[in-house]
C-alpha positions as CSV (number, residue, x, y, z in Angstrom):
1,X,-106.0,19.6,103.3
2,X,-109.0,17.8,102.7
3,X,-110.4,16.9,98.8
4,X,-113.5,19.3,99.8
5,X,-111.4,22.6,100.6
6,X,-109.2,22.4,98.2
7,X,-111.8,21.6,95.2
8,X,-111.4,22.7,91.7
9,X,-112.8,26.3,92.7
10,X,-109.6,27.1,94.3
11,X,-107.3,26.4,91.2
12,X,-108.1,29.5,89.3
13,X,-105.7,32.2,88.5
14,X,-105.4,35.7,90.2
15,X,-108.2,37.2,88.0
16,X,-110.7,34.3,88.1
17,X,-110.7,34.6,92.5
18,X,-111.3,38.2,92.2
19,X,-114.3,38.6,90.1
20,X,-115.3,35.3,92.2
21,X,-115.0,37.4,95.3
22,X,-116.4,40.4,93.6
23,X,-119.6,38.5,93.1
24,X,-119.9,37.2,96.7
25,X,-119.1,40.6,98.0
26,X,-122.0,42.0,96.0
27,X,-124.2,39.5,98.1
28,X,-123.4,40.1,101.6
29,X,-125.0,43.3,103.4
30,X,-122.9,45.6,106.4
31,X,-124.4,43.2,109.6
32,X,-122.7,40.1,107.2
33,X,-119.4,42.0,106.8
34,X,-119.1,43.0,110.6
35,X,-120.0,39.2,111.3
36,X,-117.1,38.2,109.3
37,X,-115.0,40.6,110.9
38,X,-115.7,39.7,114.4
39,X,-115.0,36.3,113.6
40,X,-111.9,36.7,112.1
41,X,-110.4,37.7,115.2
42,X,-107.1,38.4,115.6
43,X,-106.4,38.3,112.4
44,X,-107.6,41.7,111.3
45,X,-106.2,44.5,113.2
46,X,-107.6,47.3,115.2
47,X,-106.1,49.6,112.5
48,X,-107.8,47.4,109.5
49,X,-111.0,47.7,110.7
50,X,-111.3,51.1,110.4
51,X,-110.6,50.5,107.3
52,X,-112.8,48.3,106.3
53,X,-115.7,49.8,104.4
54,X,-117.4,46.1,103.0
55,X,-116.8,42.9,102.0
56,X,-114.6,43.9,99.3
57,X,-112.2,45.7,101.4
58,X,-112.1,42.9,104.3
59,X,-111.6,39.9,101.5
60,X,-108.6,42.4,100.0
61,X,-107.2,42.5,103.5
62,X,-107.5,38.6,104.0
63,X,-105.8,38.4,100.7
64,X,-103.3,40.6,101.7
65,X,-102.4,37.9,104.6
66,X,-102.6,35.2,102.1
67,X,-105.8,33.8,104.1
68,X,-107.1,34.0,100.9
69,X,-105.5,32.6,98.0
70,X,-105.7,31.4,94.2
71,X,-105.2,27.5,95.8
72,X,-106.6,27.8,98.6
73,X,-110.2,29.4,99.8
74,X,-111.1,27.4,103.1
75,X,-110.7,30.5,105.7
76,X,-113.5,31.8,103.4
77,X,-116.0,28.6,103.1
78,X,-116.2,28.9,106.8
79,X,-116.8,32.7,107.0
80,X,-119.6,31.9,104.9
81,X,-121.2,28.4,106.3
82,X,-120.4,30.4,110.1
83,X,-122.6,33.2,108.8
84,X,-125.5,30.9,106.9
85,X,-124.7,31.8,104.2
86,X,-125.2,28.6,102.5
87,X,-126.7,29.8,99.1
88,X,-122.6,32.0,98.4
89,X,-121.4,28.1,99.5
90,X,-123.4,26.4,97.0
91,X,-124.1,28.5,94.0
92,X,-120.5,30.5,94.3
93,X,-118.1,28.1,95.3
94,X,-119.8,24.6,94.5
95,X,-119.3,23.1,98.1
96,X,-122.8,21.5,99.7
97,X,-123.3,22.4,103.4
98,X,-122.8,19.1,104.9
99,X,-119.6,18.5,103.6
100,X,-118.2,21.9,104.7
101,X,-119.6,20.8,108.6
102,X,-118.1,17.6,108.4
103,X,-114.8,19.0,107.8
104,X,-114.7,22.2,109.8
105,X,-115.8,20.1,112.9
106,X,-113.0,18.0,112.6
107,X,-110.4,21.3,111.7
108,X,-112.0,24.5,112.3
109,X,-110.0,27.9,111.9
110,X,-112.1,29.9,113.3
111,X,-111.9,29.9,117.2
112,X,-114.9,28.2,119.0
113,X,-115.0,31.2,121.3
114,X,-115.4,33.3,118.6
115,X,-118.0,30.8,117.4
116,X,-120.0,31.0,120.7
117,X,-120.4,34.5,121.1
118,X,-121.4,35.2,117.4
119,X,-124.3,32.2,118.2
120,X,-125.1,33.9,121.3
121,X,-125.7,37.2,119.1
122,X,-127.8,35.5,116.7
123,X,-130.4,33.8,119.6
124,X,-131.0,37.5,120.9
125,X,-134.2,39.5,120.0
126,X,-134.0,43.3,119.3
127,X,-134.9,43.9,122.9
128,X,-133.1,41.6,124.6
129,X,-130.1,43.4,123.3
130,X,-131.3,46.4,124.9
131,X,-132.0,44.6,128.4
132,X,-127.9,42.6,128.2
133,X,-126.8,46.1,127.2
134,X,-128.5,47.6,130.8
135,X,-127.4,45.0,132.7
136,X,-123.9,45.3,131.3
137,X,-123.9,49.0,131.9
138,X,-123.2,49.9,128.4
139,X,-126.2,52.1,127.8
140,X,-124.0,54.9,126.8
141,X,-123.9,57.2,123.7
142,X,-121.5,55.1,122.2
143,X,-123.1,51.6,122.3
144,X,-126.5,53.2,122.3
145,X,-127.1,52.3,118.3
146,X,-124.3,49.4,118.3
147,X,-125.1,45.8,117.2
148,X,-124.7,43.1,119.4
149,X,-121.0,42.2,117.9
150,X,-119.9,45.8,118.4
151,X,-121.3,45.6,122.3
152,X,-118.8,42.2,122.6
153,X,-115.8,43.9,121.1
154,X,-116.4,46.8,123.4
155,X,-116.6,44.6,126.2
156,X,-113.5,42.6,125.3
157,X,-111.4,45.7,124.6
158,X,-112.7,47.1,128.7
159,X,-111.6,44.4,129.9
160,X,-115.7,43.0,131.1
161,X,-115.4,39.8,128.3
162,X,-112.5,37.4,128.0
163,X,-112.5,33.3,127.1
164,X,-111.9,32.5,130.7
165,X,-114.3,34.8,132.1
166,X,-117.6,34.4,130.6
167,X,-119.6,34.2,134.0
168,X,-120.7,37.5,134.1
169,X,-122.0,37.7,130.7
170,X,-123.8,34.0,131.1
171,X,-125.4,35.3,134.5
172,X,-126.9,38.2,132.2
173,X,-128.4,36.0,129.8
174,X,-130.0,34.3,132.8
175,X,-131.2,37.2,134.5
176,X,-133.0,38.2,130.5
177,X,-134.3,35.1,130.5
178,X,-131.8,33.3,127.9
179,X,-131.2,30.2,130.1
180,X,-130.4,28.5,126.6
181,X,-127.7,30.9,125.4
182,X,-126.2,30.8,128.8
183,X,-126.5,26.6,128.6
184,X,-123.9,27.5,125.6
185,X,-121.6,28.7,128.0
186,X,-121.7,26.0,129.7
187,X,-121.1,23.8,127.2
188,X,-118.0,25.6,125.6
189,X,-116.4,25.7,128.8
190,X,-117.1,22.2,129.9
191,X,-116.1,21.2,126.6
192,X,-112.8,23.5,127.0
193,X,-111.9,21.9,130.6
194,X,-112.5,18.4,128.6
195,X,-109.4,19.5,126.1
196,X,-107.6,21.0,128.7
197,X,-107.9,24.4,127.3
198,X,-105.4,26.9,128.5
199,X,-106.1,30.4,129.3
200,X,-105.1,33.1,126.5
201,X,-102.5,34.9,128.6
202,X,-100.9,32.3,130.9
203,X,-98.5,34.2,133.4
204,X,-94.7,33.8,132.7
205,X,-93.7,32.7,136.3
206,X,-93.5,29.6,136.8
207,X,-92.5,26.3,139.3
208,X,-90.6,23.6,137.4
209,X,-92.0,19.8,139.0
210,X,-90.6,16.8,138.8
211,X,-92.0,14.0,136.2
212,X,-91.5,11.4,138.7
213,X,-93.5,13.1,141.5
214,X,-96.3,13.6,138.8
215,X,-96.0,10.1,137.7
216,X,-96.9,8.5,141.0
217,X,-100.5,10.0,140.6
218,X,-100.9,8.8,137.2
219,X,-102.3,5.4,135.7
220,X,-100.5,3.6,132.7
221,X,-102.7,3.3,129.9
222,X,-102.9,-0.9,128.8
223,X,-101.4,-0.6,125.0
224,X,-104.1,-1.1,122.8
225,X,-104.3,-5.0,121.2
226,X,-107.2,-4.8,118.6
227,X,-107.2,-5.2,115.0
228,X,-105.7,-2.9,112.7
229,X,-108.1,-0.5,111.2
230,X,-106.2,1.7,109.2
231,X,-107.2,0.4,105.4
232,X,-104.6,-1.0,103.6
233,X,-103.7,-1.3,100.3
234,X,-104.7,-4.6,98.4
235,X,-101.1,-4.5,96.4
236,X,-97.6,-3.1,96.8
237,X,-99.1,-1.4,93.3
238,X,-101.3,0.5,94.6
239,X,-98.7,3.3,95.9
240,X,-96.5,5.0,94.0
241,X,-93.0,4.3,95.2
242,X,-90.7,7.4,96.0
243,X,-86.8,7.0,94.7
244,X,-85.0,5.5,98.1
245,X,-82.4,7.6,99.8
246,X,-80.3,6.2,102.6
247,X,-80.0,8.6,105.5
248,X,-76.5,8.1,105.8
249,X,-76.1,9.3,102.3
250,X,-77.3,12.5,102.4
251,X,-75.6,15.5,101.3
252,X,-74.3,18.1,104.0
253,X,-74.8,21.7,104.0
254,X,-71.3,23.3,103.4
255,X,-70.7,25.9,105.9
256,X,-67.2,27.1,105.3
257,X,-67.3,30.6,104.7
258,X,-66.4,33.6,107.5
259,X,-68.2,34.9,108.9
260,X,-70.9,32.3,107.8
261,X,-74.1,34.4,107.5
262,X,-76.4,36.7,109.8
263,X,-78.2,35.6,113.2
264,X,-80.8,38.0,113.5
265,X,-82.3,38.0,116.7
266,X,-85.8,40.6,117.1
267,X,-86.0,41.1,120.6
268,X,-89.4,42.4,122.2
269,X,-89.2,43.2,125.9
270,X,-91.4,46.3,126.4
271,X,-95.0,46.2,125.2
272,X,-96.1,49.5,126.6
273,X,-96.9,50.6,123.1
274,X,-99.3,48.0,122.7
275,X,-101.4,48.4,126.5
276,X,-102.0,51.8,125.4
277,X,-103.8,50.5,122.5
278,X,-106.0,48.0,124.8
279,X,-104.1,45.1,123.9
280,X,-103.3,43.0,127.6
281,X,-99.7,42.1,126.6
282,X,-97.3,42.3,129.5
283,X,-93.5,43.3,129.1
284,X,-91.5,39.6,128.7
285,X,-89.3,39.8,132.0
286,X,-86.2,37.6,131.1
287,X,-86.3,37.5,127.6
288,X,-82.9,39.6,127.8
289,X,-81.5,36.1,129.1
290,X,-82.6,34.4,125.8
291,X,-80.5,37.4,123.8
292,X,-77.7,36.6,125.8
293,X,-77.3,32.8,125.5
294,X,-78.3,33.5,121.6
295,X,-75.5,36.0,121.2
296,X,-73.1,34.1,122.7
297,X,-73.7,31.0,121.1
298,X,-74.0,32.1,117.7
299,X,-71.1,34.2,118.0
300,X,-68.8,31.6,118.9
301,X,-69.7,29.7,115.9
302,X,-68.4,32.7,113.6
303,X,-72.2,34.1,112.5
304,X,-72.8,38.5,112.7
305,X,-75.1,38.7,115.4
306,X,-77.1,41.3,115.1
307,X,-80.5,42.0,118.1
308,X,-82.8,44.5,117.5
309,X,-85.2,45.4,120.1
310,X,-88.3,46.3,120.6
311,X,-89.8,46.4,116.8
312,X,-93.5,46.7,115.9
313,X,-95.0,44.8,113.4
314,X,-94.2,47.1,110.8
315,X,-90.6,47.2,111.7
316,X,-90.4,43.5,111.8
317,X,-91.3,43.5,108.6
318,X,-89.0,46.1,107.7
319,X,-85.9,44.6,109.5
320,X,-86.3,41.3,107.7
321,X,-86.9,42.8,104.1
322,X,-83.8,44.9,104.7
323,X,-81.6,41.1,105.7
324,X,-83.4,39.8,102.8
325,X,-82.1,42.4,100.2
326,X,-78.2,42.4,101.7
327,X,-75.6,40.4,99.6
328,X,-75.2,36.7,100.9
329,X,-73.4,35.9,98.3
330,X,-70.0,35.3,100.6
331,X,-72.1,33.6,103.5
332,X,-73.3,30.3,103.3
333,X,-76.6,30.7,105.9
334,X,-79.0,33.1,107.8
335,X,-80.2,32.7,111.3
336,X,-83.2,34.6,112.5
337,X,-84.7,34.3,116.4
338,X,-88.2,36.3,116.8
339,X,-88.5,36.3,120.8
340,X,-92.0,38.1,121.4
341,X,-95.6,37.1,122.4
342,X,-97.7,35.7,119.6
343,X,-101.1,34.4,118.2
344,X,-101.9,31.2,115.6
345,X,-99.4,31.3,113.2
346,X,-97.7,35.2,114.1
347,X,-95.6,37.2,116.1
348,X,-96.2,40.5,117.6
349,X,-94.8,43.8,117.7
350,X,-94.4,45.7,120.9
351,X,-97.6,48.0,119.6
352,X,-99.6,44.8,119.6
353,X,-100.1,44.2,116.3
354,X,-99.9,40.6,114.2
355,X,-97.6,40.1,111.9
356,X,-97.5,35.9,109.8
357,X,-94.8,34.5,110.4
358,X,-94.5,33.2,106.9
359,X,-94.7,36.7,105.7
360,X,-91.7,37.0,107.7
361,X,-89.6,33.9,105.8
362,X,-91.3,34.6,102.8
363,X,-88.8,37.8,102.1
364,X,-85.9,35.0,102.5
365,X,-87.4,32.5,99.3
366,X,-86.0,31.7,96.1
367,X,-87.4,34.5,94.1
368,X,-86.8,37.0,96.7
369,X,-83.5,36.6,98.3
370,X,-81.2,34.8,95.4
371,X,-78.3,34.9,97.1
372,X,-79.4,32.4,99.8
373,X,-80.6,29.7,97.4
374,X,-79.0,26.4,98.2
375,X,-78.0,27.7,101.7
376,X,-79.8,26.7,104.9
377,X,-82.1,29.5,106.3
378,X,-83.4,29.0,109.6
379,X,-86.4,30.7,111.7
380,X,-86.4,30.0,115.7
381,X,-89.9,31.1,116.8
382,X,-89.9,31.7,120.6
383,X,-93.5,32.9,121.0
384,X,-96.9,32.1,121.8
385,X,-98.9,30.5,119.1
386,X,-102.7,30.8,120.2
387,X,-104.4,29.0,123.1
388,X,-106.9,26.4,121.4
389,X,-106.5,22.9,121.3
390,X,-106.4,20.2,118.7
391,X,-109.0,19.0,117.1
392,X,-109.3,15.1,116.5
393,X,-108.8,13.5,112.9
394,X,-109.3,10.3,111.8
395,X,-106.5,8.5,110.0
396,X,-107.4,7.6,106.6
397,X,-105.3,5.9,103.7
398,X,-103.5,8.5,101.4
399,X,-105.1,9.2,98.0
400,X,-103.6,6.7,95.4
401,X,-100.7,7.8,93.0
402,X,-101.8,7.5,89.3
403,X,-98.3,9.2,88.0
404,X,-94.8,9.1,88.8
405,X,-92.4,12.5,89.0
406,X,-89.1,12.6,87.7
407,X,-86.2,14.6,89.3
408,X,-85.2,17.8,86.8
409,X,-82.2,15.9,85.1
410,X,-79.7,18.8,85.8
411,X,-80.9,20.4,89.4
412,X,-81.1,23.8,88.7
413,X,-84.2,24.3,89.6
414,X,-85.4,24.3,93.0
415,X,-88.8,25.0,94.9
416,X,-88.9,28.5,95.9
417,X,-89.6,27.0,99.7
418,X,-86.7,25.2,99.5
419,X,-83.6,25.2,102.2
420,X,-85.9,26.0,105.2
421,X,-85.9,25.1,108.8
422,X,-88.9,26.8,110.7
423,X,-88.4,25.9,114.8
424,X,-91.3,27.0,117.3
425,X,-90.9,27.2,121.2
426,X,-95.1,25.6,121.1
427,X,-97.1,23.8,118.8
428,X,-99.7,25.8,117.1
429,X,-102.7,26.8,119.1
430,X,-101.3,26.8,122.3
431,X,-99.0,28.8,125.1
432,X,-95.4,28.8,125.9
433,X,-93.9,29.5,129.1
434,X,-91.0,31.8,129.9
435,X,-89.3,32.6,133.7
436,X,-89.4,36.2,134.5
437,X,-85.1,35.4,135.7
438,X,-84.0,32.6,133.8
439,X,-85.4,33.2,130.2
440,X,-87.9,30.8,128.4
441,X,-87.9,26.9,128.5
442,X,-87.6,26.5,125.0
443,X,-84.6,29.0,124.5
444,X,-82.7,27.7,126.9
445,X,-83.3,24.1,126.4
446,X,-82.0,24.9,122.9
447,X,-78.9,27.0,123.7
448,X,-78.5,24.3,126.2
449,X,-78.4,21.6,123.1
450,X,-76.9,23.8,120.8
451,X,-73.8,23.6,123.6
452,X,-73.6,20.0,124.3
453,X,-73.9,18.7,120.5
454,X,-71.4,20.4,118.4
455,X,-71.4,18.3,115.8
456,X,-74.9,16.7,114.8
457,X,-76.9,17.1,112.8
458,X,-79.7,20.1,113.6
459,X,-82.8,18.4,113.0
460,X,-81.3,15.6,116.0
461,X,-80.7,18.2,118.2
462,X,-84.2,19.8,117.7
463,X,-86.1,16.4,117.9
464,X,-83.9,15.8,121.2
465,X,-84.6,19.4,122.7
466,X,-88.8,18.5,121.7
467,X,-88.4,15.5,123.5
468,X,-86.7,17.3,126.6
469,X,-89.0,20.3,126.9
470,X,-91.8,18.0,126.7
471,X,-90.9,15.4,129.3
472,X,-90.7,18.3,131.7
473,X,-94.3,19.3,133.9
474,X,-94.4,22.9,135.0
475,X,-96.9,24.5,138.1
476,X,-98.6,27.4,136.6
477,X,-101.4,28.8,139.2
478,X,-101.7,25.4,140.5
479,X,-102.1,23.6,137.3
480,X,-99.7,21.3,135.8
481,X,-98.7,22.6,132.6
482,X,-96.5,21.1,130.1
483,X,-95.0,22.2,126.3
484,X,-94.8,20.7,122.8
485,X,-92.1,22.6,120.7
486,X,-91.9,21.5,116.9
487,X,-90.5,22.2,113.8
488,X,-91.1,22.6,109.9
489,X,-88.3,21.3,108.0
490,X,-87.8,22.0,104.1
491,X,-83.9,21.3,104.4
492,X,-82.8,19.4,101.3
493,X,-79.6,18.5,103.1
494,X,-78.0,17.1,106.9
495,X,-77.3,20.9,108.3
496,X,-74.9,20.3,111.1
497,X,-73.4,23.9,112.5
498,X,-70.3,24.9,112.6
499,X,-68.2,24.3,116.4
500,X,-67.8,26.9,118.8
501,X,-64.9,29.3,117.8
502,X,-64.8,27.3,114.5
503,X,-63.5,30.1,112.3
């Protein structure tokens, strides 16, 4: 994270952010709240929002999701530079406005669709609400006193306003004489095609294309021979230099025990639940496939494999806390696959509700679950994870060094995070595909590893299935589409699982 959003006004305790956010809460009127609302997204539910009175009940729910947090309070700055107000940025939270717009362009949070509509609502006069509200035939008793944000959530929830459909809504702003607002549309979408934006429910059927035939239409990019920009250090000094370890002389994780741990696998198939709450998620034909491959695969390798189906959010979260309090004392790891659809950075129940995915592993840390420290714990994420793309940095030289660490002398102590292995079927921000018959690419490619390489190390296997899934170009309504998977990795240790039928 950059030095500006993680200034000295995040490191404060628990007490210090509150009255902080006490104060700015103080400031900002109901149309400011409902603005920061409708651009957090997804991120607040249906069900929170009714919820939510004022600011002070929408900045405990962002807490709640750790969105906001002692060290870290950039998912706020941009709440308040996206709704102007500058004045909470400067005399609040001691950050000047062009610093926060130089960073935020180069890594927003907040979604630039949810950026263009809440621009749109501020270039619209009293009456030209009432005119887009006629032409969107939503002059109704419900709408009839509703703010321009609450007209676009209406819209989105029947169905009338979606990211990859904004023609009718820029034809209105035409017809009302709003050519520039509309010009806005064009510009996000033009500016979307440009990053090869992908649309927020892809189908799951797909056509599988060769790379060859796809390379034939594409040109080679020339390897790029200028100078070396990246700034370098004018002495070996300058860097602090980190205590050597040769990869061939790294530990192993011991798994010797039997049965050697849990492999959870949550299993969401039916999302009924969730269209009755206006949420477009479709049932996830051949995700019964994944189960299968999982089960069989895990079981052979002496784990308790365990599915549950068909959890909502809250159950998720229940399911987990409930592995997380058994006694792992006599296992020596924990497996957990979370096969569902998904947004940036969660998974979803079958009602259609969010839940953070490092909610989810949090249950399994240090201070939570003590009879899985020192033991592997590994998360396979086979969902979607948003549908934005990535923004552009610019490579700059790490901040010098100006004190060396020293290991604790006798290792007892360990990072709470510690012993993790986080996998993901996409990179964040985009959509992964799965075939209604055969299961999804990512599962599959990895059972598929998990089979040939019985004894390698995990974090090989994963870089090789990464490099498999993406060399492969799918057709997807008559688009070539490909996938990144990736991984987090805070394994201390080589973790190389057991062999089939090991025990």
């Amino acid at each position: 994270m950059s030095d500006l959003l993680s200034s000295t006004v995040d490191a404060m305790n628990l007490a210090d952010m509150n009255k902080l956010l006490f104060e700015i809460s103080e400031d900002l009127d109901k149309a400011e709240t409902l603005a920061m609302i409708f651009l957090c997204e997804k991120r607040v539910t249906a069900q929170e929002k009714e919820n939510i009175k004022d600011a002070k009940t929408l900045f405990l729910c962002l807490k709640k999701k750790d969105l906001i947090c002692c060290n870290d309070l950039s998912f706020l700055k941009e709440l308040l530079y996206r709704i102007g107000r500058n004045d909470l940025l400067r005399d609040k939270l001691g950050v000047r406005t062009e610093e926060i717009k130089r960073i935020i362009e180069v890594s927003p949070q907040i979604s630039p669709y949810r950026i263009l509509l809440y621009d749109i609502s501020q270039g619209l006069s009293k009456k030209e609400v009432e005119d887009l509200k006629y032409l969107l035939d939503l002059s109704t008793a419900k709408t009839e006193n509703a703010s321009i944000l609450e007209i676009f959530l209406e819209l989105e929830k029947v169905g009338k306003l979606h990211p990859d459909d904004l023609q009718k809504l820029k034809h209105d702003l035409e017809t009302i004489g709003c050519k520039n607002l509309s010009r806005n549309i064009e510009d996000y979408e033009r500016i979307s095609e440009a990053d090869n934006h992908r649309p927020e429910n892809l189908p799951d059927l797909f056509e599988k294309i060769s790379v060859q035939e796809e390379q034939v239409n594409c040109t080679a990019q020339e390897p790029f021979n200028g100078e070396q920009r990246t700034p370098q250090p004018e002495t070996e000094s300058d860097y602090c230099q980190p205590q050597q370890h040769s990869h061939m002389n790294l530990e192993t994780y011991h798994l010797e025990k039997n049965p050697h741990g849990w492999c959870v696998v949550i299993n969401n198939y039916d999302f009924k639940e969730a269209r009755s709450q206006d949420c477009k998620y479709t049932d996830r034909e051949g995700t019964a496939k994944d189960a299968e491959e999982i089960t069989r695969i895990f079981n052979a390798r002496g784990y308790i494999t365990e599915e549950h189906r068909d959890l909502t959010a809250a159950n998720i979260q229940k399911t987990l806390e409930m592995y997380s309090k058994k006694d792992h004392a006599e296992k020596d790891s924990f497996v957990c696959f979370i096969l569902s659809h998904g947004g940036v950075g969660t998974v979803c129940g079958c009602d259609g509700e969010e839940v953070e995915i490092k909610r989810l592993t949090k249950y399994f840390n240090g201070q939570h679950c003590r009879s899985l420290i020192n033991k592997p714990k590994i998360f396979f994420i086979q969902a979607c994870q948003g549908k934005e793309s990535h923004p552009k940095v610019d490579m700059d030289m790490d901040t010098v060094c100006t004190s060396f660490y020293e290991p604790d002398a006798n290792g007892s102590h360990l990072p709470l995070e510690a012993d993790f292995l986080t996998a993901f079927a996409t990179v964040e921000d985009y959509t992964s595909l799965r075939h209604r018959e055969n299961g999804s690419i990512y599962i599959q490619q990895l059972c598929k590893a998990l089979t040939t390489y019985t004894n390698q190390d995990l974090i090989d296997i994963l870089t090789s299935v990464n490099s498999d899934v993406a060399n492969m170009l799918f057709r997807l309504w008559r688009k070539n589409v490909t996938q990144m998977p990736s991984f987090k990795s805070e394994l201390r240790k080589k973790l190389i699982l057991p062999p089939p039928n090991a025990m």
